[in-house]
Backbone as CSV, one residue per row, in Angstrom:
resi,resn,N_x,N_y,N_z,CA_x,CA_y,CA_z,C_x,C_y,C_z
1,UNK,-77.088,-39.146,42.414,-75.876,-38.449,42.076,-76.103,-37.474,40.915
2,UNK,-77.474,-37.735,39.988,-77.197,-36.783,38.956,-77.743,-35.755,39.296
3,UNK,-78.463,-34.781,40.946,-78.666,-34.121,41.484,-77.324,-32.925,41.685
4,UNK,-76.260,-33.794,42.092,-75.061,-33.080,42.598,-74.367,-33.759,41.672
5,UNK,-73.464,-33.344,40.587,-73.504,-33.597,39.641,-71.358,-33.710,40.151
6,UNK,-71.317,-32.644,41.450,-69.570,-32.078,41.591,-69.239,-33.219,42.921
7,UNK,-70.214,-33.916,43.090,-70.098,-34.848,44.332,-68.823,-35.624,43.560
8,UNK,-68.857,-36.559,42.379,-68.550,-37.280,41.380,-67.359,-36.926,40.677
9,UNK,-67.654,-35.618,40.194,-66.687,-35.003,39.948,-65.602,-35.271,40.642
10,UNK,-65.533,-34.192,41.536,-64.219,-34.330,42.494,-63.588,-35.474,43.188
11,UNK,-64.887,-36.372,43.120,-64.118,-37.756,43.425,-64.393,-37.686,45.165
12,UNK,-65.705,-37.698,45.345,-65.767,-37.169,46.747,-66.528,-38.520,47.313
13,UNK,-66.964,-39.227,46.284,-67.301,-41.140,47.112,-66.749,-41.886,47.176
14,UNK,-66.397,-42.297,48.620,-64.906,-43.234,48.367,-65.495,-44.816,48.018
15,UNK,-67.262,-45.113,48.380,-67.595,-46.377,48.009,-68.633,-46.547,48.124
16,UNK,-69.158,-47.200,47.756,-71.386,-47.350,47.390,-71.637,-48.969,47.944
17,UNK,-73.038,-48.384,48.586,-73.325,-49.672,48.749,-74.953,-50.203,48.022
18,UNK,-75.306,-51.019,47.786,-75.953,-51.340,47.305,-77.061,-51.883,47.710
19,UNK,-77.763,-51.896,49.208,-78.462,-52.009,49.712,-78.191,-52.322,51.397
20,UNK,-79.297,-53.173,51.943,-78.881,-52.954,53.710,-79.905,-53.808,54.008
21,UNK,-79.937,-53.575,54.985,-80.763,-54.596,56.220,-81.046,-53.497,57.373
22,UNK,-82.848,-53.285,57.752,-82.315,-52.391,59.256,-83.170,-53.491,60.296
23,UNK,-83.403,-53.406,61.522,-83.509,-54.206,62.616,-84.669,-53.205,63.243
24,UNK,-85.383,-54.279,63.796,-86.095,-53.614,64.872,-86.494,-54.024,65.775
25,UNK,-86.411,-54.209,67.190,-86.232,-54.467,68.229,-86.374,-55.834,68.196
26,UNK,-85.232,-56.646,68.495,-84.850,-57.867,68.466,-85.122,-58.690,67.207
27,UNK,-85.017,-58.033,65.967,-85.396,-58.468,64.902,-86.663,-59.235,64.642
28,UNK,-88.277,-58.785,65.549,-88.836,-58.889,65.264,-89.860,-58.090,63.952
29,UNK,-89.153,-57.035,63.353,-89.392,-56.279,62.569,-87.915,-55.922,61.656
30,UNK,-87.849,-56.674,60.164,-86.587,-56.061,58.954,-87.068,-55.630,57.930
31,UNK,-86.230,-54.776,57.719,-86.304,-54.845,56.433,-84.648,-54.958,55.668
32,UNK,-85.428,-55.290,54.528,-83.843,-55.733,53.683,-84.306,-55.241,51.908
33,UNK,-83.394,-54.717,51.299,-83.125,-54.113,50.402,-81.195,-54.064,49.510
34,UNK,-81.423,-54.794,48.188,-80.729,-54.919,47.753,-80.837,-54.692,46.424
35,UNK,-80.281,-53.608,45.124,-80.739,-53.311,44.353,-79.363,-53.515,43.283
36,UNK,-79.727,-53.046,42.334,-78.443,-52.978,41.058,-77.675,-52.159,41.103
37,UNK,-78.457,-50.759,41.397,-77.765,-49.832,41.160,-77.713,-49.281,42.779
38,UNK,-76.613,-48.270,42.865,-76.068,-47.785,44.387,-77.055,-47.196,45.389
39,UNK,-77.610,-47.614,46.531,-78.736,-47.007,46.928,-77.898,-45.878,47.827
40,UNK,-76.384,-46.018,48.426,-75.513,-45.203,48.924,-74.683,-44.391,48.351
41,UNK,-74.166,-43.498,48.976,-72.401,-43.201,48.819,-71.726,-42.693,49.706
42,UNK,-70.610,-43.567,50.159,-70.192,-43.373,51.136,-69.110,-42.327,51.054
43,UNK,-68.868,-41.185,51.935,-68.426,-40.190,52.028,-67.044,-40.221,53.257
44,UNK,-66.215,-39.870,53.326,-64.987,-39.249,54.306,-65.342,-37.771,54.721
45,UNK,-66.032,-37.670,55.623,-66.200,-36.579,56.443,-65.439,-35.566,56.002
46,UNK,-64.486,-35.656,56.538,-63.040,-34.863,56.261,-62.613,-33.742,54.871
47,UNK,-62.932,-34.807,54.285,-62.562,-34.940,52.989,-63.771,-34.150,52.266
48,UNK,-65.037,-34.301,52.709,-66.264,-34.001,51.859,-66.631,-32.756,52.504
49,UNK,-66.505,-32.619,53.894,-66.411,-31.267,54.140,-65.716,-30.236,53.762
50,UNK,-64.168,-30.629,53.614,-63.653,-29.562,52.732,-63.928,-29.112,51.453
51,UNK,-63.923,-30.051,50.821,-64.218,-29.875,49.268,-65.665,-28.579,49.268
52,UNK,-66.560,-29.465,50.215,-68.135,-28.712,50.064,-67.824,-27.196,50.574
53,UNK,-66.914,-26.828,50.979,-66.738,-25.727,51.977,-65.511,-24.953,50.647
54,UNK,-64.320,-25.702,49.737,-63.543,-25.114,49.157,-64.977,-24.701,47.618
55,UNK,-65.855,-25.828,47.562,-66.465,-25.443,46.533,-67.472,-24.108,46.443
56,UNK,-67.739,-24.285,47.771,-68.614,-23.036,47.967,-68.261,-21.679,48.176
57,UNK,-66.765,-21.355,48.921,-65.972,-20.051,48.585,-65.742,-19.668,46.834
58,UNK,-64.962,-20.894,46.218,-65.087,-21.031,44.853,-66.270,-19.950,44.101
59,UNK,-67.077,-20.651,44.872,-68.550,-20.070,43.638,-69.207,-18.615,44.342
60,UNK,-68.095,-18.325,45.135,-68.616,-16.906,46.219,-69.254,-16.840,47.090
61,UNK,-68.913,-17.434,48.176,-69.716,-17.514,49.210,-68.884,-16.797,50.468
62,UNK,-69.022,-16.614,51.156,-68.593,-15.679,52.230,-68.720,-17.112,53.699
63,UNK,-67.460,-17.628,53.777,-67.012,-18.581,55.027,-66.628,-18.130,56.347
64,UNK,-67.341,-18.403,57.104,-67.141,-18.295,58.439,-66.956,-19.122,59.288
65,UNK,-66.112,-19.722,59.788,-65.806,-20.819,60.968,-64.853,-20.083,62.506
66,UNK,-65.682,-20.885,63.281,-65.178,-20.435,64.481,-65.905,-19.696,65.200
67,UNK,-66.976,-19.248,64.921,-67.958,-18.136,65.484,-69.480,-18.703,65.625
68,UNK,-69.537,-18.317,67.081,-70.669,-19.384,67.407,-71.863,-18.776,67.217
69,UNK,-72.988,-19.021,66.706,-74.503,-18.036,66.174,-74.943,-18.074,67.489
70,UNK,-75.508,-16.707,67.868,-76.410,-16.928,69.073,-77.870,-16.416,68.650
71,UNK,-78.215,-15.733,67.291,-79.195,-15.137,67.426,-79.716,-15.384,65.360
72,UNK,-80.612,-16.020,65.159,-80.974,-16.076,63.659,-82.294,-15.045,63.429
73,UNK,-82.560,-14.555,62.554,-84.123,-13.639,62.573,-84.212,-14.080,61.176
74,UNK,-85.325,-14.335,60.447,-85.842,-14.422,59.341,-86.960,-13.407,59.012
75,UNK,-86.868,-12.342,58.198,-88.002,-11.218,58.231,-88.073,-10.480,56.470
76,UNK,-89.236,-10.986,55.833,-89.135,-10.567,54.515,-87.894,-11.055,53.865
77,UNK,-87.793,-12.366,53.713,-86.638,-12.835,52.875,-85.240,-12.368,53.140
78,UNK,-85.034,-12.129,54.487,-83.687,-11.376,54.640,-83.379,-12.386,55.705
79,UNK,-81.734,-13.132,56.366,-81.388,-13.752,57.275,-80.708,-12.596,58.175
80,UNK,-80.952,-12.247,59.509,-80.100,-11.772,60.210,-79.342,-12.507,61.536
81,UNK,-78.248,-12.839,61.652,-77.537,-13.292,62.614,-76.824,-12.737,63.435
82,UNK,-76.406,-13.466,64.659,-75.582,-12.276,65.660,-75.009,-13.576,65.535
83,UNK,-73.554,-13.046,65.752,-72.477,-13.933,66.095,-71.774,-13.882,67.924
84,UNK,-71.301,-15.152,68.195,-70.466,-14.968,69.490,-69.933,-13.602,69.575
85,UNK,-69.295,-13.379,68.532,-68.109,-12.161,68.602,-68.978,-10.735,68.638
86,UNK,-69.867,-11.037,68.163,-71.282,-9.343,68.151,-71.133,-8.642,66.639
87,UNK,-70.439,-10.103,66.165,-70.522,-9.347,64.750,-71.946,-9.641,64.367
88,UNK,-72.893,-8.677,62.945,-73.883,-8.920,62.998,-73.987,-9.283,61.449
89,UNK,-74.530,-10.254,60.637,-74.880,-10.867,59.363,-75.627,-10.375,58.624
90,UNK,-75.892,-9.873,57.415,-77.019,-9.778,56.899,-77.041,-10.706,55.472
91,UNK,-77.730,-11.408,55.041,-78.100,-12.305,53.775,-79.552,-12.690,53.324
92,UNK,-78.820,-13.208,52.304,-80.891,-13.631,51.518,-80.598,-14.861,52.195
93,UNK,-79.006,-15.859,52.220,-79.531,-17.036,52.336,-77.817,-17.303,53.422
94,UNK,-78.221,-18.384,54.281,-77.354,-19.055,55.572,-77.680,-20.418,55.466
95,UNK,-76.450,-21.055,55.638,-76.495,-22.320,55.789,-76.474,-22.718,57.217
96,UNK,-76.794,-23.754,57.829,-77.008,-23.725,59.101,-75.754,-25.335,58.877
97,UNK,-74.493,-25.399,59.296,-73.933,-26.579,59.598,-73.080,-26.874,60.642
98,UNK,-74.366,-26.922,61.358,-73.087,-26.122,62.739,-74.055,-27.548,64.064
99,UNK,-74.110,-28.435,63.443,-74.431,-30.031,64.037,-75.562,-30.270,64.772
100,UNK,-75.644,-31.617,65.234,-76.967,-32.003,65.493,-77.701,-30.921,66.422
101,UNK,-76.887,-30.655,66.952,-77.746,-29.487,68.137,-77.889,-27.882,67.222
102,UNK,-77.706,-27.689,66.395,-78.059,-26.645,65.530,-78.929,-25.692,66.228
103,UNK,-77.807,-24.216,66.362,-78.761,-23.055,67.048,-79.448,-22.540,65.698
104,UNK,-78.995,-22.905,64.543,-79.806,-22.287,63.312,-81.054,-22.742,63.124
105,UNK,-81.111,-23.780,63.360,-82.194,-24.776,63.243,-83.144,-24.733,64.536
106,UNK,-82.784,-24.444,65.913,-83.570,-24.248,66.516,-83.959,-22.724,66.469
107,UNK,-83.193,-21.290,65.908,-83.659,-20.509,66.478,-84.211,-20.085,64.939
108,UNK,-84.892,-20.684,63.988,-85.774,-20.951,62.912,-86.512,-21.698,62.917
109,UNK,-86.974,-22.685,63.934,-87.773,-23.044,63.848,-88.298,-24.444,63.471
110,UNK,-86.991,-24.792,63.395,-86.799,-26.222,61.899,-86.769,-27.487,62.937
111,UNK,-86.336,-26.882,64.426,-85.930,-27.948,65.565,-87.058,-27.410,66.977
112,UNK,-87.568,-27.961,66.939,-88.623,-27.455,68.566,-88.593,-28.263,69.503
113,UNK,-87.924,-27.725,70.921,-87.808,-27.976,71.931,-89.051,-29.453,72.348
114,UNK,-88.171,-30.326,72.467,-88.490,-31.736,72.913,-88.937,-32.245,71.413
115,UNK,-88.379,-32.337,70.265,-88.733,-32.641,68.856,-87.720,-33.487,69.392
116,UNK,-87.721,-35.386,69.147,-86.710,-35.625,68.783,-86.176,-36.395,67.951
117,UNK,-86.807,-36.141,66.547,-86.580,-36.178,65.459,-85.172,-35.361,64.928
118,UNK,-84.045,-35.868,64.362,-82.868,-34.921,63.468,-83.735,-34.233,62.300
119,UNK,-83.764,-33.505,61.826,-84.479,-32.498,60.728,-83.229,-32.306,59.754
120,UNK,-82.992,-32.808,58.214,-82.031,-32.205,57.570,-83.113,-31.418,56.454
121,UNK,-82.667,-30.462,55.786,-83.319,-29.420,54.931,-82.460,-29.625,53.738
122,UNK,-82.308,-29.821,52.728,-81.698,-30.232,51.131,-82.163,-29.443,50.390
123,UNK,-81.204,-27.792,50.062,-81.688,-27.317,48.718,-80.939,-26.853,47.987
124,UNK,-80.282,-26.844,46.571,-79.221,-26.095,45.870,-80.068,-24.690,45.519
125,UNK,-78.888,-23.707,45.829,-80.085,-22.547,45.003,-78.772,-21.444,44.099
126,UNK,-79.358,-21.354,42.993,-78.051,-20.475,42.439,-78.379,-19.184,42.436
127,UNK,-77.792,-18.508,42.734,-77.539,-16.964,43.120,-77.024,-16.300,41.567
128,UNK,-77.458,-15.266,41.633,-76.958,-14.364,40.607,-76.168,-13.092,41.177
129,UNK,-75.509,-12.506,40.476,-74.817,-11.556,41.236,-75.270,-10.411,41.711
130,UNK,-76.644,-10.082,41.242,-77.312,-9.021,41.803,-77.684,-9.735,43.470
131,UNK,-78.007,-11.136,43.403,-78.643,-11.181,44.982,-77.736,-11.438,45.414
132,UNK,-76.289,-11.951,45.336,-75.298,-12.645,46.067,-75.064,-11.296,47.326
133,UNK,-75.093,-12.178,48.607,-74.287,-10.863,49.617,-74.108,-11.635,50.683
């Protein structure tokens, strides 16, 4: 948590857990883990999506929902996207949250056809106002 420092803040964990148990095929393989401090935090979808989405207009970000990506290009540090609608994107930086089947993620590279591994990518990056666009 002291990574994301506004998770906390805003009051965006509704409850922690403190360790687990996972299984593996017929519990011939566990593991179990129980610690002091919170190895979780449990989140409301709902709730944590908005916030992450009101926090990020907040700090200037340019929101788009509803428009489906059909086309990502990555070329010299620049993102270009085509949207459903034929609108066309230009940025230094795109978030790709658009779910497990992610056209961002496959059409970058991050997801390859018959991978079937989920891939998540974790990075804060702060922008200054000269690069913000």
């Amino acid at each position: 948590m002291k990574r994301f420092p506004y998770i906390e803040k805003e009051g965006l964990v509704e409850s922690y857990s403190y360790g687990g148990y996972a299984y593996y095929q017929t519990s011939k393989y566990e593991l179990k883990h129980i610690g002091d401090k919170p190895l979780v935090g449990m989140v409301l979808r709902k709730k944590f999506d908005y916030a992450l989405v009101k926090l990020a207009i907040d700090a200037g970000c340019d929101f788009k929902q509803g428009n489906r990506v059909n086309r990502v290009q990555i070329k010299n540090g620049i993102v270009k996207i085509k949207l459903g609608n034929n609108e066309d994107i230009t940025s230094t930086v795109v978030v790709g949250a658009d779910g497990v089947n992610s056209v961002v993620a496959k059409e970058t590279g991050l997801r390859q056809k018959g991978f079937k591994i989920g891939v998540c990518v974790l990075q804060e990056l702060r922008l200054n106002e000269k690069n913000d666009q």
